[in-house]
C-alpha positions in Angstrom: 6.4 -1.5 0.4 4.2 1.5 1.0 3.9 4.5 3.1 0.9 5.5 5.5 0.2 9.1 5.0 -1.9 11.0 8.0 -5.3 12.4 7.5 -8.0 10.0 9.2 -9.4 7.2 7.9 -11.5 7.9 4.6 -7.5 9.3 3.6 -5.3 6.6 4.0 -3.8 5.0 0.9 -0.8 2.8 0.4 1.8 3.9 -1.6 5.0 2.6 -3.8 8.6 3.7 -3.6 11.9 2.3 -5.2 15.3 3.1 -4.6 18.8 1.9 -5.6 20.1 1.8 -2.1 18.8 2.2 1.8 20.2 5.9 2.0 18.0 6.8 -1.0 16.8 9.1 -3.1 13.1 7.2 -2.9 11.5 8.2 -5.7 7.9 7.5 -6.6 6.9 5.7 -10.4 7.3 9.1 -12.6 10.7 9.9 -10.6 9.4 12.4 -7.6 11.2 12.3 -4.6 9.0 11.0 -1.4 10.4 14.3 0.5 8.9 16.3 -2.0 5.3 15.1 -2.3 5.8 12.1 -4.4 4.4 8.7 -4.3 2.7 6.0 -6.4 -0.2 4.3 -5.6 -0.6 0.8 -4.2 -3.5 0.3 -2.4 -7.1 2.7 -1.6 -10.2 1.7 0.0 -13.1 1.8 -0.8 -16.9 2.4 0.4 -16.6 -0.4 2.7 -12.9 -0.5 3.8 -12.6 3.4 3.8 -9.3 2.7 5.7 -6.6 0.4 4.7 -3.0 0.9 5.7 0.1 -0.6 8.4 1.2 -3.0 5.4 3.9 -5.2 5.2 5.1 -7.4 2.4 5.7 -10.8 2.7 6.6 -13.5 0.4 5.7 -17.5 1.2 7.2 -20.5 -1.1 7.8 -17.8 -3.7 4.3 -15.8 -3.7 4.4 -12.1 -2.5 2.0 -10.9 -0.3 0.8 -7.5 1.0 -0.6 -8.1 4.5 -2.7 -5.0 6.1 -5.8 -4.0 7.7 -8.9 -2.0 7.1 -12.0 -1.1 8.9 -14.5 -2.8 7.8 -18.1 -0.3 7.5 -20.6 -3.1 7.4 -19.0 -4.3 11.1 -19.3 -1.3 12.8 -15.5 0.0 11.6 -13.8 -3.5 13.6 -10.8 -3.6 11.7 -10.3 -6.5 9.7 -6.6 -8.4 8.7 -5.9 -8.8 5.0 -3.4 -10.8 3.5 -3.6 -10.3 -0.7 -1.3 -12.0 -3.6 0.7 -9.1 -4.5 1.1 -8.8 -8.2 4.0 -6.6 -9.9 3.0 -4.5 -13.6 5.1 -5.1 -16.3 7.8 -1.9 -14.9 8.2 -4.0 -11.6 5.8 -2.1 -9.7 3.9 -3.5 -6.9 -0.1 -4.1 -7.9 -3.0 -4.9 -5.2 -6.8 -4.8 -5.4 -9.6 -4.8 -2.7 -11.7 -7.8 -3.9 
């Protein structure tokens, strides 16, 4: 449900695509195309998980989850497994939160 874009660790952020079919267009939440620079947010570190990404989505007895690491800055960087409730905003867009 996302897409790990390259620039080191303190850059990676998760984002959101939909399309209508496997051969695409994938277009981001306003429309853009993900070939052309487009994507939607999902997930973004923070001070202390500067680097999340590698997700998958999952969903257990009917509860979606995203499941990904970061690296943890108050371990020395060890990356860490997360497995969050995913939630969806009221256009079906996928929602998740570092807690």
């Amino acid at each position: 449900m996302g897409l790990l874009l390259p620039g080191g660790a303190e850059q990676l952020q998760n984002r959101g695509r939909a399309c209508s079919r496997h051969s695409g267009p994938y277009l981001d939440r306003e429309g853009r195309d993900l070939h052309h620079g487009g994507g939607t947010l999902v997930l973004q570190g923070n001070d202390r998980w500067p680097g999340v990404g590698h997700c998958a989505v999952y969903t257990f007895d009917g509860v979606d989850y995203l499941i990904f690491h970061g690296y943890d800055r108050e371990d020395n960087g060890r990356p860490k497994l997360w497995i969050l409730p995913l939630q969806w905003d009221e256009d079906g867009w996928p929602v998740a939160h570092l807690e």
